[in-house]
C-alpha positions in Angstrom: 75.9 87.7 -129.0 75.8 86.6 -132.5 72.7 85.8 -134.4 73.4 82.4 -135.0 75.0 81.6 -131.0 71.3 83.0 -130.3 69.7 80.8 -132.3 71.6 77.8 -131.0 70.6 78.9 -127.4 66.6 79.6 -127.8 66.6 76.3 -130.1 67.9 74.6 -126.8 66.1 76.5 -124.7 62.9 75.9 -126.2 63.7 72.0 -126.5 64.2 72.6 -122.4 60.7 73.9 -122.2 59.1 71.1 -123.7 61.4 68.5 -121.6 59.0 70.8 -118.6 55.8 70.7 -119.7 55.4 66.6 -120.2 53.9 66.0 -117.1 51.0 68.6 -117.2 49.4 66.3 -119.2 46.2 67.7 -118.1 46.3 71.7 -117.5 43.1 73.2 -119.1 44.1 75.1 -122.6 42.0 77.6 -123.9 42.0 76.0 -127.2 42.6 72.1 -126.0 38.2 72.2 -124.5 37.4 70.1 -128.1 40.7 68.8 -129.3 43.2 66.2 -127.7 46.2 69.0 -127.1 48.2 68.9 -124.3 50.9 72.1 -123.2 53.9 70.1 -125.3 51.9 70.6 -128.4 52.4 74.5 -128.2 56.1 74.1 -127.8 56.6 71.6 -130.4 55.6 74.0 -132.4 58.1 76.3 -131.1 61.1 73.8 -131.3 60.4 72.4 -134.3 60.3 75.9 -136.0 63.8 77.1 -134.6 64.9 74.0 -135.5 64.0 74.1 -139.2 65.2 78.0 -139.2 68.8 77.0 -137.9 68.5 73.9 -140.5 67.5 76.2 -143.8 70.4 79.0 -142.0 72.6 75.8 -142.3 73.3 76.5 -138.5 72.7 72.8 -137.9 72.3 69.8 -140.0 70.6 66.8 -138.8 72.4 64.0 -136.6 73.0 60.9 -138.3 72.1 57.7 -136.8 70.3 54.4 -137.2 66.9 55.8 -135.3 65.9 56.8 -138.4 65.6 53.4 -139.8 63.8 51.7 -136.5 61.1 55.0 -136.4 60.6 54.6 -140.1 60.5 50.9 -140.3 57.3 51.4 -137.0 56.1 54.5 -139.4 55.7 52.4 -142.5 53.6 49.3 -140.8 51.2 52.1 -138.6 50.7 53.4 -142.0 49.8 50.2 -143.6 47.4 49.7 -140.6 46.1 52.7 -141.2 45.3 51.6 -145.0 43.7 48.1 -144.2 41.7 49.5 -141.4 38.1 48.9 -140.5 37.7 52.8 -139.6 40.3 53.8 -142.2 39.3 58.2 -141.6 40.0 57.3 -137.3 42.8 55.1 -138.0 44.5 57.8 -140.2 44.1 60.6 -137.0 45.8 58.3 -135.3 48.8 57.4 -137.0 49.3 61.5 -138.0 49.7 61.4 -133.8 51.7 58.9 -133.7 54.1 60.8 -136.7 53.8 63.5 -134.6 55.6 61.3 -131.4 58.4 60.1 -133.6 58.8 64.0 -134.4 59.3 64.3 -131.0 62.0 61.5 -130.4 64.0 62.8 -133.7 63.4 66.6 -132.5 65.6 65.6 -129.4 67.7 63.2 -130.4 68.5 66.1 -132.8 68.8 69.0 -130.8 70.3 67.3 -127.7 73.9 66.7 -129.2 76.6 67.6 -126.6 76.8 66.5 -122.6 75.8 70.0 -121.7 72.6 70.0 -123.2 71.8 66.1 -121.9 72.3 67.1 -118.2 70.4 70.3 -118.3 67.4 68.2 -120.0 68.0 65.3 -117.1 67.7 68.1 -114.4 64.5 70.0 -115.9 63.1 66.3 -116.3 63.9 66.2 -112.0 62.4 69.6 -111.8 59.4 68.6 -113.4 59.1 65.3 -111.9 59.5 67.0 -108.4 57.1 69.8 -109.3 54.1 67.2 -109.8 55.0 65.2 -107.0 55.2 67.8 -104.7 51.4 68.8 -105.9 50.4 65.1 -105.5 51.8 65.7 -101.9 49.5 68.9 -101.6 46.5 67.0 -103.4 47.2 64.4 -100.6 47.1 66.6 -97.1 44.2 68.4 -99.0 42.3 65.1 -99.7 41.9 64.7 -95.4 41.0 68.2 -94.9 38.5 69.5 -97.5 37.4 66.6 -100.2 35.2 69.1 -102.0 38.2 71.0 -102.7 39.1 72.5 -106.0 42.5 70.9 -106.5 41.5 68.0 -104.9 39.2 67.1 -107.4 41.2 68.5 -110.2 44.0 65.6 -108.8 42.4 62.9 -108.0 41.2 59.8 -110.1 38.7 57.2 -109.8 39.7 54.2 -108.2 39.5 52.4 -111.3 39.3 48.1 -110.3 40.8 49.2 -106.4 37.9 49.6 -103.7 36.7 52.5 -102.3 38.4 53.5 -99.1 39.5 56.3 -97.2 42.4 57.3 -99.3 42.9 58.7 -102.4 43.6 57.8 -105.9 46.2 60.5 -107.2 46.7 61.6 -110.9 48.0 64.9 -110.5 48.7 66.2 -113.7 48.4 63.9 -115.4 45.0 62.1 -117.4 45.2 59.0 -115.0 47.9 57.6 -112.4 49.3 55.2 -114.1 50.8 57.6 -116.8 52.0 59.8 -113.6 53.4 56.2 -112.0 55.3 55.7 -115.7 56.5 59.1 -115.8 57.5 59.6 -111.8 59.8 56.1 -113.0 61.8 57.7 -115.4 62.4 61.0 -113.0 63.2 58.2 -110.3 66.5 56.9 -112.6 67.1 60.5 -113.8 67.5 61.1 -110.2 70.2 58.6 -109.3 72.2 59.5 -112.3 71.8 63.2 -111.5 72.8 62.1 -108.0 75.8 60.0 -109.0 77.0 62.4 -111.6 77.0 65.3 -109.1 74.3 67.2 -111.0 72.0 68.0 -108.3 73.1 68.4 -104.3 72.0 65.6 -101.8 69.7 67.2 -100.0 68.1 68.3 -103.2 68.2 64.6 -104.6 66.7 63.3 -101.4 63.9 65.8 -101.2 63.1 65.0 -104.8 63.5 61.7 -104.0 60.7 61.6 -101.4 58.3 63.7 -103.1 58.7 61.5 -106.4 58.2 57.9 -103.9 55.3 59.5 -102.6 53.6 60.4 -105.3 54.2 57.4 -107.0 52.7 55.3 -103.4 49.6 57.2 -104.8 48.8 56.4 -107.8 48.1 52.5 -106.6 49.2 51.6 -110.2 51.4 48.7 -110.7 53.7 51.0 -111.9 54.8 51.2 -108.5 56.9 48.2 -109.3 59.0 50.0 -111.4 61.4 51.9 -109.0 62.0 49.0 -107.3 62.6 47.5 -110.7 64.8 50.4 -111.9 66.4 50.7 -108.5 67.5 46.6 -108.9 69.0 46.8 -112.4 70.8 50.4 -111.2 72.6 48.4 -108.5 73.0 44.7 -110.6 74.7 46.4 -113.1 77.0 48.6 -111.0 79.8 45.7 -110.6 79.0 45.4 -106.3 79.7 43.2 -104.4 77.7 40.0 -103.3 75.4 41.5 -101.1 74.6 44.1 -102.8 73.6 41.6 -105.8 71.4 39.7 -103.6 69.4 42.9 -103.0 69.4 43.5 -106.5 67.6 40.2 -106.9 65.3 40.9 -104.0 64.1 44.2 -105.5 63.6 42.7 -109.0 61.8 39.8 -107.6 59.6 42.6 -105.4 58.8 44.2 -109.0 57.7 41.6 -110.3 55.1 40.9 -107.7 53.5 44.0 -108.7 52.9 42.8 -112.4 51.6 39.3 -111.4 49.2 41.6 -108.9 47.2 42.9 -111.9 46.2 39.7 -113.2 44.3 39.2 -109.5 41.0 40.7 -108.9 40.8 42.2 -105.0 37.3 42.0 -103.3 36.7 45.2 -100.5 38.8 43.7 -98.2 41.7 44.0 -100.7 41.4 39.7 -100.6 42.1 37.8 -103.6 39.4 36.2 -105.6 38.7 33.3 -108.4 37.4 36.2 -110.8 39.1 37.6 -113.4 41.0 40.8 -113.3 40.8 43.6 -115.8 44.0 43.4 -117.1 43.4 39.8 -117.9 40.2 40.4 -119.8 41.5 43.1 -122.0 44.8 41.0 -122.6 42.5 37.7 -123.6 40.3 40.2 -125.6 43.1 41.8 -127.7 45.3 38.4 -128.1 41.8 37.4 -129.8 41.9 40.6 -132.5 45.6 40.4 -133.2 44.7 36.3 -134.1 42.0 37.8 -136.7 44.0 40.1 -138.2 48.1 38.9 -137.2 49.6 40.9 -140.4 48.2 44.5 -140.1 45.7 44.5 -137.2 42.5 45.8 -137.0 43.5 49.4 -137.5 45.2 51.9 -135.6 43.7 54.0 -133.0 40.0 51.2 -133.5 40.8 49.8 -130.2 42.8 46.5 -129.0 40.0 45.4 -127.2 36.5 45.3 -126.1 35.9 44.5 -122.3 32.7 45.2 -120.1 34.4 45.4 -116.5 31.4 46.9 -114.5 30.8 50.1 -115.8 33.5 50.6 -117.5 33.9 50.0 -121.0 37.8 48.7 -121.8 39.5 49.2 -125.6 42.8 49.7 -124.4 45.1 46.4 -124.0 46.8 47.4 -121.2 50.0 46.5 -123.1 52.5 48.0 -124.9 52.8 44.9 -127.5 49.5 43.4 -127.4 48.2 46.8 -127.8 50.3 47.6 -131.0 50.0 44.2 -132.7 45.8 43.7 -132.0 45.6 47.2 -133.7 48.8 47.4 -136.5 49.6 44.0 -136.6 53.1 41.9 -136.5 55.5 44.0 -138.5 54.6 47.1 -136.4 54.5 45.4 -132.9 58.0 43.7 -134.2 59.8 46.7 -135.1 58.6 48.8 -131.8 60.0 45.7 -130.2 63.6 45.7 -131.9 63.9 50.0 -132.0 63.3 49.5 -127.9 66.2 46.4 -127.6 68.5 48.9 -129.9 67.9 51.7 -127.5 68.8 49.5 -124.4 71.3 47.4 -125.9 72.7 50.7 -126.9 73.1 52.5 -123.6 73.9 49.3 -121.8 77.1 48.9 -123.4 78.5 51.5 -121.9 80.0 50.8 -118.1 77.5 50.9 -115.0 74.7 52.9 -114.9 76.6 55.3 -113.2 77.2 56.5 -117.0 74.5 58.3 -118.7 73.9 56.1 -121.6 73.7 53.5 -119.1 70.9 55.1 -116.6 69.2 56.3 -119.5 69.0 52.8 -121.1 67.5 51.6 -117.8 65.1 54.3 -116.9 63.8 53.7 -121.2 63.8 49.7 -119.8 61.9 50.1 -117.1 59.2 52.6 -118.8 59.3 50.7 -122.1 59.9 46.9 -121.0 58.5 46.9 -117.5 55.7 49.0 -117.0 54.1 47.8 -120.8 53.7 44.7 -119.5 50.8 46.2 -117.6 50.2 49.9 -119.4 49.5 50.4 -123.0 52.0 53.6 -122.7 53.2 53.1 -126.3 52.0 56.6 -127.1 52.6 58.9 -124.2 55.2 61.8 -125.3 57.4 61.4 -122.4 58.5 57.8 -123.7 58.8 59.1 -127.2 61.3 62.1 -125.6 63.1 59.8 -123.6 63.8 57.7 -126.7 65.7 60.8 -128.5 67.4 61.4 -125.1 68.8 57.9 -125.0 70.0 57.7 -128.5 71.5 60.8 -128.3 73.5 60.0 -125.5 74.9 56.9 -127.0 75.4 58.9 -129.9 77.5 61.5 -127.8 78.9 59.6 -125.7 79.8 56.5 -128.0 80.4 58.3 -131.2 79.8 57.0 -134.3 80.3 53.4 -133.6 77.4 53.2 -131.7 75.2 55.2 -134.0 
């Protein structure tokens, strides 16, 4: 094999590897004890330095396409948060991390650039997403058996606002189960287009399948909502017939019940009550910064809001675009909004969502769109991944006049 056919191949290989180690958010480093590093920062590192090889080696040269202008465009207003901050040293960590997750959209959107490569990353995604689930399953026999267990404790989470009960509160690998419930989502639609593509055998998709649903069951985060959500647009947009629409709508509607469930507070009994739920306090609360500061926010990374719900203490807007414009203000908040309608827009274009523009656009709708109405997930690497994945599909598969 030639130098530069090997260079190609670890590049992509390496970029595969990555793709795998997204959900094990939370597997102990021996260098991440002090500092915020997860297993993706390691082979980042490893991608990004085959990738600038084969670039000096002129091996590759970087993809062309508009994502550059909607990731600048968000780059330039963190930045300018960053500059007007009240904590101007924190705010300036922050947005270095979030440079760092545009690296990781561009990184794939550059590396994945023929239909080969965007199958074999859809499939690792599966094989991830089923690997986690299927220790969520474990965590979950485990959890009636021995409590005190090792990997019990290493999987569960608190119950966060839910009462205590009998039953546990999964997180896997993952720092808490609402980023496993927005990552299991995305695996979910990667599944029916692997499915529908022929990519993965039935019995394989329905085992994954069932591991991924239960897993997600687990996490008791609204998140839930999104497979039924994802699984609704999947079959809207498939061209079926009348029924079929109807339980489209039915599926949508059920999704949406799950986002108007946060804004209730559940006594013991799991009855509703005239309080006011978490979600609601930390949305007032950061509604209330962004109107002190509408044009660059009160600094990236400072915190959307400041909520005392029992004992816990709540900075986080539990919103994708609350979150973003209480702490970078409009312009930043505006053009996350309008790169995430290009990125769906884009894959939607295409025919069904049988194609794989199309599922992408609607597994990126559901994790950007649905689940941030209730999850600040703005900054978790998976999204940021998916994002490159999606654009270079429609880049792929659309060519240049949907660059």
């Amino acid at each position: 094999m030639v130098p530069t056919d090997m260079l190609k191949k670890l590049t992509e290989l390496s970029l595969l590897l990555l793709v795998l180690s997204l959900p094990f958010a939370n597997l102990p480093l021996p260098f991440s004890s002090r500092l915020p590093f997860q297993l993706t920062e390691p082979v980042f590192l490893i991608v990004s330095s085959l990738f600038a090889v084969s670039l000096l080696a002129r091996i590759s040269r970087p993809a062309g396409g508009r994502i550059y202008l909607f990731v600048g465009a968000y780059l330039i207003f963190i930045a300018l948060s960053a500059v007007f901050s009240e904590s101007p040293g924190r705010s300036a960590v922050k947005a270095a991390g979030i440079a760092y997750l545009a690296a990781l959209a561009l990184l794939t959107f550059n590396i994945a650039r023929d239909e080969s490569m965007i199958r074999r990353v859809t499939v690792t995604w599966i094989a991830a997403s089923a690997a986690v689930s299927a220790f969520s399953l474990l965590v979950l026999i485990l959890f009636y058996v021995d409590r005190e267990a090792s990997l019990v404790r290493f999987g569960l989470s608190h119950y966060g606002t839910f009462p205590r009960g009998n039953y546990p509160r999964i997180q896997s690998f993952f720092a808490n189960p609402n980023m496993l419930a927005h990552y299991l989502g995305i695996g979910w639609v990667m599944l029916l287009l692997a499915r529908e593509q022929g990519w993965i055998q039935n019995r394989t998709s329905i085992a994954a399948g069932v591991l991924i649903a239960i897993a997600a069951v687990f996490t008791l985060s609204p998140g839930i909502g999104v497979l039924f959500f994802c699984t609704g647009l999947w079959i809207l947009l498939g061209n079926r017939n009348g029924l079929s629409r109807l339980i489209a709508v039915v599926l949508i509607a059920v999704s949406a019940l799950f986002i108007f469930s946060t804004a209730v507070k559940f006594d013991r009994n799991f009855a509703p009550t005239s309080e006011a739920s978490a979600r609601l306090l930390t949305w007032s609360s950061a509604a209330s910064t962004f109107a002190a500061e509408p044009l660059t926010g009160k600094g990236v990374g400072t915190g959307a809001a400041a909520v005392r719900y029992g004992e816990q203490r709540l900075t986080d807007a539990h919103n994708i675009f609350l979150n973003v414009a209480a702490e970078s203000g409009i312009g930043a908040v505006a053009a996350l909004t309008l790169f995430g309608i290009w990125l769906t827009l884009g894959g939607v274009r295409f025919r069904g969502p049988e194609s794989v523009p199309g599922a992408l656009a609607i597994a990126f709708a559901g994790a950007f769109f649905y689940q941030g109405m209730t999850g600040s997930f703005e900054d978790s690497r998976h999204l940021w991944v998916l994002a490159g994945i999606l654009a270079a599909a429609v880049s792929v598969y659309g060519g240049a006049a949907y660059e």
